[in-house]
C-alpha positions in Angstrom: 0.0 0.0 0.0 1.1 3.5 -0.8 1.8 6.1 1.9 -0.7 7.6 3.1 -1.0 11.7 2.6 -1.8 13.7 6.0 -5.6 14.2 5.4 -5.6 10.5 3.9 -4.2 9.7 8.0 -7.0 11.8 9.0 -10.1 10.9 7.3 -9.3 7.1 6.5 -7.6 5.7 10.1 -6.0 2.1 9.5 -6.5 1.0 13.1 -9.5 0.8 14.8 -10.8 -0.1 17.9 -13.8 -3.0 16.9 -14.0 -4.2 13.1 -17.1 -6.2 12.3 -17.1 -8.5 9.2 -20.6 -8.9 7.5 -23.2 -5.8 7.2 -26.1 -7.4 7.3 -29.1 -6.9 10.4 -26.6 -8.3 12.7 -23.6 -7.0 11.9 -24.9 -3.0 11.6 -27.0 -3.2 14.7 -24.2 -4.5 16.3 -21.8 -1.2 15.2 -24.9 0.8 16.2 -25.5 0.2 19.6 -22.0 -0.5 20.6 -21.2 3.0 19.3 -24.0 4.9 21.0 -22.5 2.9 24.2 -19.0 3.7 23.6 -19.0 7.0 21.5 -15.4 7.3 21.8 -14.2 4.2 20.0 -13.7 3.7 16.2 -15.8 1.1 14.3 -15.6 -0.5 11.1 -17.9 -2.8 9.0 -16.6 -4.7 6.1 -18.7 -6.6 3.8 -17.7 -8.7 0.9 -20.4 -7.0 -1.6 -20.9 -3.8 -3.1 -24.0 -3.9 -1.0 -25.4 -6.0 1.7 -25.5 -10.0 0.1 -26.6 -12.4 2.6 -30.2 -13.3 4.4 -30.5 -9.9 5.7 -32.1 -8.3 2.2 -32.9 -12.0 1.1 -35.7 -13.1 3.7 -39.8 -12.4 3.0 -39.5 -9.7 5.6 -41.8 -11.4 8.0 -42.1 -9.7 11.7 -43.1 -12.3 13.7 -42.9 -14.3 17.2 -43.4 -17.2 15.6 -46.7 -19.5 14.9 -47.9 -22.6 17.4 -46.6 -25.1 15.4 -43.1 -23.9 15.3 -43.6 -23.1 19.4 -44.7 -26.8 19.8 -41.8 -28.1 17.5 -39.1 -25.7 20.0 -40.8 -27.2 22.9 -39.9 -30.7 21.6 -36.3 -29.6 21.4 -35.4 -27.5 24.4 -37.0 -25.8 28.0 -40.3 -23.9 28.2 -38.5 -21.4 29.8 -36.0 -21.2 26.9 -38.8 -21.1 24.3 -40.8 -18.2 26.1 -37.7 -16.5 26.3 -37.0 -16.6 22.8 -40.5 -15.5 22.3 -40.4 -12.5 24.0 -37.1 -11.3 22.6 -38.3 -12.1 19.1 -41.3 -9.5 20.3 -39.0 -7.0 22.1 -36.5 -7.1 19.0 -39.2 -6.1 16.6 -40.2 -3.3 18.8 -36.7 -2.2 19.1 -36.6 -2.8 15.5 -39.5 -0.5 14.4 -38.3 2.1 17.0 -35.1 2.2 16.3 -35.9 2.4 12.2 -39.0 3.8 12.0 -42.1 1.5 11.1 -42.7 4.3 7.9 -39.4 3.8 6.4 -39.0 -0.1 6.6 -42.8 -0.1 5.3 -43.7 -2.2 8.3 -47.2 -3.2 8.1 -49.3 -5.6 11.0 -51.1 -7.4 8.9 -51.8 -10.3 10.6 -51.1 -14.1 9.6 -52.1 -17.4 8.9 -50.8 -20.6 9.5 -52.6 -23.5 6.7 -53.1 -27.3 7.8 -53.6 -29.6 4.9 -54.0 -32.4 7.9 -56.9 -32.6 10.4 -54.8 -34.3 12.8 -51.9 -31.1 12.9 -54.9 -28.7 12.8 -56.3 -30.1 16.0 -52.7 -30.5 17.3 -52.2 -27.3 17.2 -55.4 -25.6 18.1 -56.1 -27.9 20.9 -53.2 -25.3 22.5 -54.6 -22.2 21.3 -55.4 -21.2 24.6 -52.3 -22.2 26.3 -50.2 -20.4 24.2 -52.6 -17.1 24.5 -51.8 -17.4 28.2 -48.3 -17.2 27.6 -48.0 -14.4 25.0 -50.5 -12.6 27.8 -48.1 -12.9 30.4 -45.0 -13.0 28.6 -45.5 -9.8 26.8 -49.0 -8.2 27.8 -50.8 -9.3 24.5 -54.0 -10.7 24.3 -56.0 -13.7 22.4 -52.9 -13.6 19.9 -53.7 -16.6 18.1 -57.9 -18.0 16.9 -58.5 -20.9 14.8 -61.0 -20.3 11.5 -60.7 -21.2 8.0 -59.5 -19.8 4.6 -60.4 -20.3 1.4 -61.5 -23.9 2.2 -58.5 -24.8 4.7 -58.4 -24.6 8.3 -56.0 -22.3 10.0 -54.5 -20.1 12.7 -54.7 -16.6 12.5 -52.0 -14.9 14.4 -53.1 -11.1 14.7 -49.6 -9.8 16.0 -48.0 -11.1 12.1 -46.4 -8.2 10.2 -44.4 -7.4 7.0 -41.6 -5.3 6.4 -39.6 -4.2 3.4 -35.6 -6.2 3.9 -34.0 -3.7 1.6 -35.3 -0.7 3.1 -34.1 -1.8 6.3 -31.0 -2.3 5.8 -30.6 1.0 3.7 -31.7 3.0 6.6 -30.0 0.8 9.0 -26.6 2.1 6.7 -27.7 5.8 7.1 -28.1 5.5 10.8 -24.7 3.6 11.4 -22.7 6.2 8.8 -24.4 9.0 11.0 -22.5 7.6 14.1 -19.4 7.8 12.2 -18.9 4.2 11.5 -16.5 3.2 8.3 -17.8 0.8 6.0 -15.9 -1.2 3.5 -17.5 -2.1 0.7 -15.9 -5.4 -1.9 -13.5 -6.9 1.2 -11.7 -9.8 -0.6 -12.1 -13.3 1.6 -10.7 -16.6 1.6 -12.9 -19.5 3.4 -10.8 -21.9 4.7 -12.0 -25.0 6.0 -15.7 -24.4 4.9 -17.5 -21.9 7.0 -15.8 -22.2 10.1 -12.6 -19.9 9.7 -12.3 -16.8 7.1 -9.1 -14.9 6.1 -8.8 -11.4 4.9 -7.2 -10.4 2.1 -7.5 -6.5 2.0 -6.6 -4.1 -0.9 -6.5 -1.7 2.2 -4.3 -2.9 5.3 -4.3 -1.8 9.0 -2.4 -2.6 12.1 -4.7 -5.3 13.8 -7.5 -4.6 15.7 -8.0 -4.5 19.1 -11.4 -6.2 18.2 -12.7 -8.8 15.3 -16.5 -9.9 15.5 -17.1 -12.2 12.6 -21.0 -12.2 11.3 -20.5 -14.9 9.4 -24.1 -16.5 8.0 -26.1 -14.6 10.6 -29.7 -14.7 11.4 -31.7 -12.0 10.1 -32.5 -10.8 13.5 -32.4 -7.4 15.0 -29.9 -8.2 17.5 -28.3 -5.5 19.4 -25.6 -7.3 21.1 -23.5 -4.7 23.0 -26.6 -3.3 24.4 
């Protein structure tokens, strides 16, 4: 790399306190809220596209806590106390989320949701715990009579009122503005070698810095608003 000029030194540091690879939900939200807690440190986001490529701006945009069938499948695999936990972060994320954003310019929209059975036998399954569940998202997180069973267009279901939509792109576009407002660098086109599939990743930079004193790798992260230095 070529020296660097004064104002070069100045406006484009090569050392910084926290570098983040991957800027999708996870990796922005993370140089966001770390930033507003620790104003005086320098960030920096790199990402291997010239814009955001991963599930972030790839997913349906659903904004959700998750249907009774996917509850009862969790419930299966781990605690009750670990699934209603995950349920009332997936709520207090989207509310954070929407806050944090601005429901107008993600184009968030409560629109409600359905889950379709093609099977009796999982219909009644699942609606046989309607009003356990109910109890739960009414304690967990003050909502009530979230889910009803009826039927559409011939098929039995579960409408889940609290179901909404955003636009992925948009949030991510704003999420951008806000984290560039708080004076985070982002590289755009970082060159990277995956070694031994997706567990370890070398960077190969056409720019080159003194190490940081932190490296979070996003690698494949869930399109979750997930505020991790909070």
């Amino acid at each position: 790399m070529t020296n660097q000029s004064y104002w070069e030194k100045e406006a484009f540091p090569q050392q910084y306190d926290l570098i983040i690879v991957g800027a999708g939900i996870t990796g922005l939200s993370t140089a966001l809220f770390y930033k507003r807690l620790h104003p005086d440190v320098s960030v920096l986001v790199l990402e291997r596209g010239a814009t955001p490529q991963g599930a972030s701006t790839r997913n349906a945009g659903f904004g959700c806590i998750g249907s009774i069938s996917e509850h009862q499948a969790d419930l299966e695999r781990t605690s009750e106390r670990e699934v209603k936990d995950r349920i009332r972060r997936r709520y207090e994320g989207l509310k954070l989320l929407k806050a944090t954003l601005g429901e107008s310019s993600i184009e968030y929209q409560r629109c409600g949701g359905y889950e379709l059975f093609t099977a009796d036998n999982l219909f009644e399954e699942s609606a046989n715990d309607i009003p356990k569940f109910n109890k739960w998202l009414s304690d967990l997180i003050g909502e009530k009579q979230v889910y009803s069973s009826t039927e559409l267009n011939g098929y039995p279901v579960i409408h889940n009122r609290l179901e909404g939509a955003l636009h992925p792109g948009k949030m991510i576009k704003v999420l951008i503005k806000l984290v560039q407002h708080e004076d985070i660098d982002i590289r755009w086109k970082v060159r990277w070698i995956p070694l031994m599939g997706r567990a370890l990743s070398i960077l190969v930079m056409a720019l080159c810095w003194e190490v940081a004193r932190f490296l979070l790798l996003q690698m494949d992260s869930p399109a979750a608003f997930c505020p991790t230095c909070r």
